[in-house]
N, C-alpha and C positions, 0 to 999 in steps of 0.2 A: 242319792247320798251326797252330803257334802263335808268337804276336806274343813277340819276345823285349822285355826292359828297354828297348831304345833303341827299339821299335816303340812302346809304350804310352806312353813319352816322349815322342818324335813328336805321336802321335794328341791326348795330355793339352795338351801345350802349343797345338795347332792350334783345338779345340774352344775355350781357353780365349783366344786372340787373335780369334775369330770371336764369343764374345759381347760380348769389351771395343768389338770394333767395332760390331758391334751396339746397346750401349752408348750410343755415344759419338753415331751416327748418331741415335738414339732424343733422345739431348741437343740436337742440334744442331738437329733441326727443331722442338722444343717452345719452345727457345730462340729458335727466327724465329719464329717463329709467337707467341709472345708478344713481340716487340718491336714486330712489325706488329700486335699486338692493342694493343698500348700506344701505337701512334704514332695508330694511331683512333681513341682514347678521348682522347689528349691534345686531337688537333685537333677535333673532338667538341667538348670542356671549352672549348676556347677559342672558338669558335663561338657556344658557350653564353654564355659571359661575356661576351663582345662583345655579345650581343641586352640582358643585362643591366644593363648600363651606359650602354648606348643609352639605352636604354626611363628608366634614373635620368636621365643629363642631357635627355634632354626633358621629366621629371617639373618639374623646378627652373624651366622655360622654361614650362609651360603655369601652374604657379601664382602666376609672376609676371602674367603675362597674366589670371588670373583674380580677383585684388588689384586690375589696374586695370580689368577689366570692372565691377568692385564701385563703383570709384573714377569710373568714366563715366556708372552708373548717381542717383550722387548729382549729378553736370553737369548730367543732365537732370531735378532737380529732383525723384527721385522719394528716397521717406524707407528708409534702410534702419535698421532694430530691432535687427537681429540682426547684425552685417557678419560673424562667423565661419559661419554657418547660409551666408549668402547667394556665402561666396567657394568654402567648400564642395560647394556646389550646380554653381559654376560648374565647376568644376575635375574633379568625377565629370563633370559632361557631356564636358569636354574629353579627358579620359579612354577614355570611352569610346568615341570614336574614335579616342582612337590605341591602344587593348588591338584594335581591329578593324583597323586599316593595320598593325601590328605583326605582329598573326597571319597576314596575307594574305603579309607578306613576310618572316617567317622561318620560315614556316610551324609557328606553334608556340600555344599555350592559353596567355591572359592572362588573369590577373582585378586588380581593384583596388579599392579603397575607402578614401576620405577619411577618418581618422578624426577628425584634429583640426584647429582654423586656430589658435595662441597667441600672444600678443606672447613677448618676450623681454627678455633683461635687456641688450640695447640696443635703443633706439627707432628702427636702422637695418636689422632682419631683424624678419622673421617667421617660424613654426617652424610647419613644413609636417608633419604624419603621415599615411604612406600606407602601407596594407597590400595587401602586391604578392605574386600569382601568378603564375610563368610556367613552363611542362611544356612539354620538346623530348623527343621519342624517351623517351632514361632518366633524362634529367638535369629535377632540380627545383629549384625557389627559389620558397621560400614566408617573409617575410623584412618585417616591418613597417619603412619606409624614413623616415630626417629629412631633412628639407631646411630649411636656414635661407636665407632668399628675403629678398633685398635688396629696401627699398622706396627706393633712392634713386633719382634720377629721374623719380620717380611725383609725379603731382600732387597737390599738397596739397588733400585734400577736405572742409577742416575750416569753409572759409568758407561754400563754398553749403551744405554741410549744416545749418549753424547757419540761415544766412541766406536761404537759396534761390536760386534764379538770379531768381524775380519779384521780389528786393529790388531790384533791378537792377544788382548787381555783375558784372562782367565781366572777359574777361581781354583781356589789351594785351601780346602778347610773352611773355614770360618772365612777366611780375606779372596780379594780381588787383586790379582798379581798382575800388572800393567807391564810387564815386561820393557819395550824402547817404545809402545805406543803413547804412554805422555811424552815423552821426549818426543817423539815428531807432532806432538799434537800442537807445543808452544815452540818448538823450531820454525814448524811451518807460519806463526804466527808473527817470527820476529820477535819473539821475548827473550828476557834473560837468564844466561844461562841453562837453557835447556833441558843440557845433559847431566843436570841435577838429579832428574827426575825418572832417568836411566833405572829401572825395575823396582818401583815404588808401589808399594801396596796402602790396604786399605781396609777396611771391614766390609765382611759383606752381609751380613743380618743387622737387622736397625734394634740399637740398642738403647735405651734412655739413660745419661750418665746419670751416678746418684749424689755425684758428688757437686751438694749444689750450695752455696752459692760458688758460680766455676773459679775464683779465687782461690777456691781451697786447691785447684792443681797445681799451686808455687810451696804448697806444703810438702812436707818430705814422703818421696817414695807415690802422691796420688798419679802424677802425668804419668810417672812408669805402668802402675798399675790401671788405669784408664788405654793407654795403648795396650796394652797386654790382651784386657777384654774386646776395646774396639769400640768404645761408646760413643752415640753421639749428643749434639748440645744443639739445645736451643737457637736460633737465628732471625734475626730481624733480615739479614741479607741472604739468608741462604732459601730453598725451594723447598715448597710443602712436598708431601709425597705422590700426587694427582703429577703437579709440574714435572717433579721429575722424574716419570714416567715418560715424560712428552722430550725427556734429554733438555731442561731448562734447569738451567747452572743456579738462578735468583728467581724470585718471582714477586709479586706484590701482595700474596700470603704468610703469612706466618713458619717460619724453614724451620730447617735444622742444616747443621756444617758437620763436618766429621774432618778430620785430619788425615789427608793424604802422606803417608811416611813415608820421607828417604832415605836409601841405602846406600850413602855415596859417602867418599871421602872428599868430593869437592866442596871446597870452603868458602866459591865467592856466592856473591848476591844471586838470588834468582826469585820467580813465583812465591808469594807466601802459600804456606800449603792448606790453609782452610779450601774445602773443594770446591765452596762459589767464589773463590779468589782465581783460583787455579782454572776454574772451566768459563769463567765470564768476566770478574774484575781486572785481573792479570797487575796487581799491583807487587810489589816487592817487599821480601823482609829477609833477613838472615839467619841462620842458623843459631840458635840458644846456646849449642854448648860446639863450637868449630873443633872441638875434638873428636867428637862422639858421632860415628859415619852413620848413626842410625838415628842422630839431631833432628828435630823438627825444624822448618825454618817459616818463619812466624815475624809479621811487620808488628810496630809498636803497640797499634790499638789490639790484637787480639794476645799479644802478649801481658796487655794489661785485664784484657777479657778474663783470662785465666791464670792473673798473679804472679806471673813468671817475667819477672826483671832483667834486664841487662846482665847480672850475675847471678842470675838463676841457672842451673843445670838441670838434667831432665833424671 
C-alpha cells in the first residue's frame, strides 16, 4: 500500500509537533531545575554573608575591648613599650575564640590574623587590620578587613602611665585626682612653681569637646561648662591614644590635650596646664582669672587656641 500526499503530510506534521513538544518539555524542566538550583545558591550566598558580617561586627567590638585590656593593664601599674604589639596580642587571643564559637555554630572554617594596631588622622579612632578567612560548603572569603575603633569613652591612660598608680594618683568619679603627685612630678624637675599643681585633677574618660570651633570657649559660661563635663580637644602637640598608653606626653601623631585643673590659691607663674605642656613641654602661662583658686593656667597661644584673652574669666 502506499501513503498518498495528504498521508506523508499527516505523518510530517505529527513527527514534527511531537519533537516541538518534546522540546519545549526538555525547556521546561532545565528551566526548574535551574531556578531551584539558583534559589539554593542564592539562599546559600546569603547564609554566607550573614556569618560574614557577623563575624565583622564582632571584630570592631572585640578590638575596642582589646584597646581597653591595654588601657587596664597600664591602671595596674604595669609599663607597656610597645601598646600596638600589646593590643595586638590581645585581640588574636580574643579571636581566637571567637574563629572557634563561630565555626561550632555555622559550621564553617575561620582563620584570622592582626596585622596592624595605627593611630589615624583623628585622635578619636584607631585603625584596626585584620586578615580574615572564612570557607562554608563552596563559598569563600578570604578578604584583609579595616576597622576604625572608637576610643571614646575609654580611659585616658596617659596619667598613670607617666605617673603610675604608686605616685598616688587616683580616680574619684569621672576625674583622676593627682593628689602632691604632680607637684613632685615638676619639683623634681625644677620647674615653676610646683606647688601649683598640689591636688589637681583631670578627666578621666575621653570625651570629644563639641564645642568646636575651640574659640567658642571665650564665649559665656562654655569653659565652665566644658570643665564641668571634662572634654577633650584636638592636638597637633598633644599624644594619640596607642602613645599614650606607652606614658608619651606628645607624639608625631595626631593628639588630643585635655586640661589639667588647679585647685590652688597661688597666683604666681607656673606649667601651662594643657597635659602635653605639663608632662613633656614644661612651658609657662598664668592663671586666666588670679581670683578664681579653681583658674586654669594657660600660656598665650592656647589661650588664643580657645578665645580666652587676657580679660577673659573662666
Amino acid at each position: 500500500m502506499k501513503i498518498d500526499s495528504k498521508g506523508n503530510l499527516i505523518l510530517g506534521t505529527t513527527v514534527i509537533l511531537i519533537t516541538a513538544l518534546l522540546l519545549v518539555a526538555i525547556f521546561v524542566f532545565t528551566t526548574l531545575n535551574y531556578i531551584e538550583n539558583e534559589n539554593i545558591d542564592s539562599t546559600e550566598n546569603d547564609n554566607f554573608k550573614y556569618i560574614v558580617d557577623d563575624y565583622s561586627d564582632n571584630l570592631e567590638i572585640l578590638a575596642r575591648a582589646s584597646i581597653e585590656d591595654a588601657c587596664t593593664k597600664v591602671y595596674r601599674s604595669l609599663k607597656l613599650l610597645n601598646s600596638e604589639d600589646q593590643i595586638k596580642k590581645n585581640l588574636n587571643g580574643k579571636l581566637t575564640k571567637k574563629n572557634k564559637e563561630f565555626g561550632e555554630k555555622y559550621d564553617a572554617k575561620i582563620s584570622s590574623e592582626v596585622l596592624s594596631v595605627k593611630p589615624t588622622d583623628t585622635p578619636w579612632k584607631v585603625l584596626f587590620k585584620v586578615k580574615l578567612g572564612i570557607e562554608k560548603n563552596s563559598n569563600r572569603f578570604h578578604k584583609v578587613i579595616e576597622k576604625n575603633v572608637s576610643v571614646e569613652g575609654l580611659r585616658d591612660p596617659l596619667p598613670p602611665a607617666k605617673l603610675t598608680a604608686a605616685s598616688g594618683i587616683y580616680v574619684d568619679g569621672d576625674q583622676i585626682k593627682y593628689k602632691n603627685a604632680l607637684a613632685r612630678y615638676l619639683k623634681l624637675r625644677n620647674l615653676d612653681s610646683p606647688f601649683s599643681y598640689l591636688f589637681a585633677s583631670s578627666p578621666l574618660t575621653i570625651k570629644k569637646c563639641p564645642y568646636d570651633p575651640y574659640t567658642h570657649h571665650g564665649d559665656p559660661g562654655v569653659l565652665k561648662d566644658c570643665l564641668k563635663k571634662g572634654y577633650f580637644h584636638e592636638s597637633r602637640d598633644g599624644s594619640c591614644y596607642l602613645c599614650r598608653l606607652e606614658g608619651k606626653g606628645t607624639c608625631p601623631h595626631y593628639g588630643f590635650e585635655v586640661f589639667i585643673q588647679t585647685h590652688t590659691p597661688l597666683t604666681n607663674d607656673s606649667i601651662s596646664c594643657s597635659d602635653h605642656v605639663v608632662y613633656h613641654d614644661h612651658y609657662t602661662g598664668q592663671k586666666i582669672d588670679k581670683t578664681d583658686m579653681n583658674s586654669l593656667i594657660l600660656d598665650s597661644s592656647h589661650r588664643k587656641k580657645y578665645g580666652l584673652w587676657e580679660d577673659d574669666g573662666q
